[in-house]
Structure formats: C-alpha cells, structure tokens
MARBA-3410 file (N, C-alpha, C, O; in Angstrom, 1 decimal):
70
138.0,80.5,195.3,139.0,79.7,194.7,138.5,79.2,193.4,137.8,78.2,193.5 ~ 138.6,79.6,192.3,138.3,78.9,191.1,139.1,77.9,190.8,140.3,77.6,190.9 ~ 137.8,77.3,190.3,137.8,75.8,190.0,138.8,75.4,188.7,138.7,76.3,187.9 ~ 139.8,74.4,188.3,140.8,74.1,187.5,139.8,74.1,185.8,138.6,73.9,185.8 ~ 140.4,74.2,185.0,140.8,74.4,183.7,139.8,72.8,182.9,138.8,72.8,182.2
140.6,71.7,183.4,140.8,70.6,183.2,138.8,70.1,183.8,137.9,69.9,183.0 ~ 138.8,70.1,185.2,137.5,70.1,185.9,136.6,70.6,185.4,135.5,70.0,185.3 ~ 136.7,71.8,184.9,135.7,72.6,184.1,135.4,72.2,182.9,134.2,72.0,182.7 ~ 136.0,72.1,182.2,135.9,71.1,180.6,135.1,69.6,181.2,134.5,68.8,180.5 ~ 135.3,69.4,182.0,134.8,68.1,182.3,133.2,68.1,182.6,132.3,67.4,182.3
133.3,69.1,183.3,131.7,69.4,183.9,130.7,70.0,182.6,129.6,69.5,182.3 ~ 131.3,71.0,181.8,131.0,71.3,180.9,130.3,70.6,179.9,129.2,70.8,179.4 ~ 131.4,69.6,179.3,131.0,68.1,178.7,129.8,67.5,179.2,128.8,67.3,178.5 ~ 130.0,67.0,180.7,128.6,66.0,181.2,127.6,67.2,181.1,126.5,66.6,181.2 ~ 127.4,68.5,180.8,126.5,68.7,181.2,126.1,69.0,179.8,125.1,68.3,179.5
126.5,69.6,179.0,126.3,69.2,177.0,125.8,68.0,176.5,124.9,67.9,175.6 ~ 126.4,66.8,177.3,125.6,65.6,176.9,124.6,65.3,177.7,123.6,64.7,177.2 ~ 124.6,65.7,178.6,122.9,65.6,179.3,121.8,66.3,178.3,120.9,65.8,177.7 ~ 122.3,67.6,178.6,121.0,68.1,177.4,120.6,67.7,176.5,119.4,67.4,176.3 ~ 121.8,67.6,175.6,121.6,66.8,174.0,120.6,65.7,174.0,119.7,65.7,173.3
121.0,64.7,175.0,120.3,63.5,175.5,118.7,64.2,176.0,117.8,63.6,175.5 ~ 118.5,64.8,176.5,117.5,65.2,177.2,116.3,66.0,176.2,115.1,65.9,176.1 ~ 117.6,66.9,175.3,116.4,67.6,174.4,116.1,66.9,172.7,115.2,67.2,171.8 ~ 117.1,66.0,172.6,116.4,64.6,171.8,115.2,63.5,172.6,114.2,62.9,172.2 ~ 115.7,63.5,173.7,114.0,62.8,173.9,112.9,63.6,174.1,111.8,63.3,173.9
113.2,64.7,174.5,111.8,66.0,174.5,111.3,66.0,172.9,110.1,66.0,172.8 ~ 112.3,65.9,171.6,111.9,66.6,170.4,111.3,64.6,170.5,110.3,64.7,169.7 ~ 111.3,63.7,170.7,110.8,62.6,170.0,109.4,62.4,171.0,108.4,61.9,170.5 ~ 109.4,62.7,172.1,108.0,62.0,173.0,107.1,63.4,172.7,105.9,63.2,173.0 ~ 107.6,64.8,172.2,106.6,65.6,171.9,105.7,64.8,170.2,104.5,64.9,169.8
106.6,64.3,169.6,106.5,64.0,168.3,105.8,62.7,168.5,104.9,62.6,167.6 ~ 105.8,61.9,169.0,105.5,60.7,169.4,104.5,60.2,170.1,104.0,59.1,170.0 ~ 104.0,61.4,171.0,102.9,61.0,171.6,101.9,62.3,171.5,100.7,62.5,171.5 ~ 102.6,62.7,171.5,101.8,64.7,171.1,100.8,64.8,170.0,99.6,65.2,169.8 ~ 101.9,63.9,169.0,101.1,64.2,167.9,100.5,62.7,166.9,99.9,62.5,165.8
101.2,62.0,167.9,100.3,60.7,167.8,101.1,59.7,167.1,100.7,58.5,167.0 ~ 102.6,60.1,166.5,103.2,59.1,165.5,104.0,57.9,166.2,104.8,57.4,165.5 ~ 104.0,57.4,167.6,104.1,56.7,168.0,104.0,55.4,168.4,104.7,54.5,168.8 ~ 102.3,56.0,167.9,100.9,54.4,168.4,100.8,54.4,166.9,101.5,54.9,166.0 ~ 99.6,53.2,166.8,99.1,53.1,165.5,97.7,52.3,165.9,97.6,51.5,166.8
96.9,52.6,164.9,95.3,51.7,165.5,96.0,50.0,165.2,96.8,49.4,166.0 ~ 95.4,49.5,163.7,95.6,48.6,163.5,97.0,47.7,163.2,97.4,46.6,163.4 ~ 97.2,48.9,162.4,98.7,48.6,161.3,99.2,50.0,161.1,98.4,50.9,161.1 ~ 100.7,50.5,160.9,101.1,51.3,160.4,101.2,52.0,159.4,101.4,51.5,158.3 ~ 101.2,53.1,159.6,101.3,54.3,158.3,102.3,54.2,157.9,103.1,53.4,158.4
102.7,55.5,156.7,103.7,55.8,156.3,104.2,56.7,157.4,105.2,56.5,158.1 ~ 103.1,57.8,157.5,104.1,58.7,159.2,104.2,57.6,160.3,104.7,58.4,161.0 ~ 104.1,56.9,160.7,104.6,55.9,161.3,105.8,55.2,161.4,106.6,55.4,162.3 ~ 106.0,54.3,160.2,107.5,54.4,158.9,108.3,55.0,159.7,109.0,54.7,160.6 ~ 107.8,56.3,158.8,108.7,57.6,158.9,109.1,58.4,160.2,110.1,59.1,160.0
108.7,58.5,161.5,108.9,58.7,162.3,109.6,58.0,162.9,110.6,58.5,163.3 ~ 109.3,56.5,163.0,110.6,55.4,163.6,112.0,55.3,162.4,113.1,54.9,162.9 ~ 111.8,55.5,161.5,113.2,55.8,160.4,114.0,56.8,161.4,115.1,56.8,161.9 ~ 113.1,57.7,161.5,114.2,59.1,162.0,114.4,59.2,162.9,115.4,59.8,163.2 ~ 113.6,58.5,164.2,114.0,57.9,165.5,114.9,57.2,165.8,115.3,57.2,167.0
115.5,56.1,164.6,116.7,55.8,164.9,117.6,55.8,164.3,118.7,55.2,164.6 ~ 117.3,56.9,163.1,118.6,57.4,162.0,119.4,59.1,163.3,120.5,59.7,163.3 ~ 118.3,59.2,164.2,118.5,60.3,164.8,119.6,60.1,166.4,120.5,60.7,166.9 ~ 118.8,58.9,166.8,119.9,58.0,167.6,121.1,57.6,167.0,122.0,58.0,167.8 ~ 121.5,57.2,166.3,122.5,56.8,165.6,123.2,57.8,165.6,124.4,57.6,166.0
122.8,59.4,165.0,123.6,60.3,164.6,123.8,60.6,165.9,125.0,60.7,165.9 ~ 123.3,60.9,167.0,123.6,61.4,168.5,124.1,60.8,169.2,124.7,61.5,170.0 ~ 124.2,59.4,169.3,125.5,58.4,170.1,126.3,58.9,168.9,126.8,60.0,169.2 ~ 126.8,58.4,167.5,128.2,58.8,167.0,128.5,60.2,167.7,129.6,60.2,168.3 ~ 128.0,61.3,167.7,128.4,62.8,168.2,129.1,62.7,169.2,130.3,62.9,169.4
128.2,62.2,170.1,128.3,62.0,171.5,130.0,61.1,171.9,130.9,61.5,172.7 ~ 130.0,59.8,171.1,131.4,59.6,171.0,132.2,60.1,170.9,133.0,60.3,171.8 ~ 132.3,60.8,169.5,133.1,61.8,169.5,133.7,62.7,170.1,134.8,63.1,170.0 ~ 132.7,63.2,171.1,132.9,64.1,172.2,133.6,63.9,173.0,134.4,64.8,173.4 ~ 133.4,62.5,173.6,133.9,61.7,174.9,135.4,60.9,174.3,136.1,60.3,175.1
END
C-alpha cells in the first residue's frame, strides 16, 4: 500500500531537518573541540572571536531556513 503524497512530504521534511540540525552540530563540536576553538587557556583569541561569531551567525542562518521550511 503506498504511503499518501501529503505523509510523505511530511516525513521527508522532519527528516531534512534532523540532519541539517545534526550535521551543523557535527561541523561545530568537530571545530570546537577537535580543534580546540572552543576552550581558551586564560583569555580569548581572535580564533576564539571568530569561531563563536560564526557559531552564532551560523545558528541564526539555520533556525531562519529551518522556519522557512516549516
């Protein structure tokens, strides 16, 4: 019996936004902890900065998408 038209688009969706969700936190805890721009000894760097800038210029841009979608 195949599954409706409507149901499918739906399933499809939750599962597009899972990923999305899932392979933005893979690209930031590889970046983050992998390669160290996460922590900081004393005080922060500029890749420090710069890593949390794009951490949440990158959230921002992926919840707006993500709206969009839904």
């Amino acid at each position: 019996m195949p599954m409706e038209d409507e149901t499918r688009d739906f399933l499809v969706l939750i599962i597009n936004t899972i990923s999305k969700v899932l392979l933005w936190m893979m690209i930031n805890v590889l970046v983050g902890i992998y390669f160290g721009l996460g922590f900081f000894e004393e005080k922060p760097d500029w890749k420090n900065w710069l890593y949390y800038f794009l951490f949440i210029l990158s959230i921002f841009f992926l919840a707006r998408h993500l709206k969009k979608k839904w």
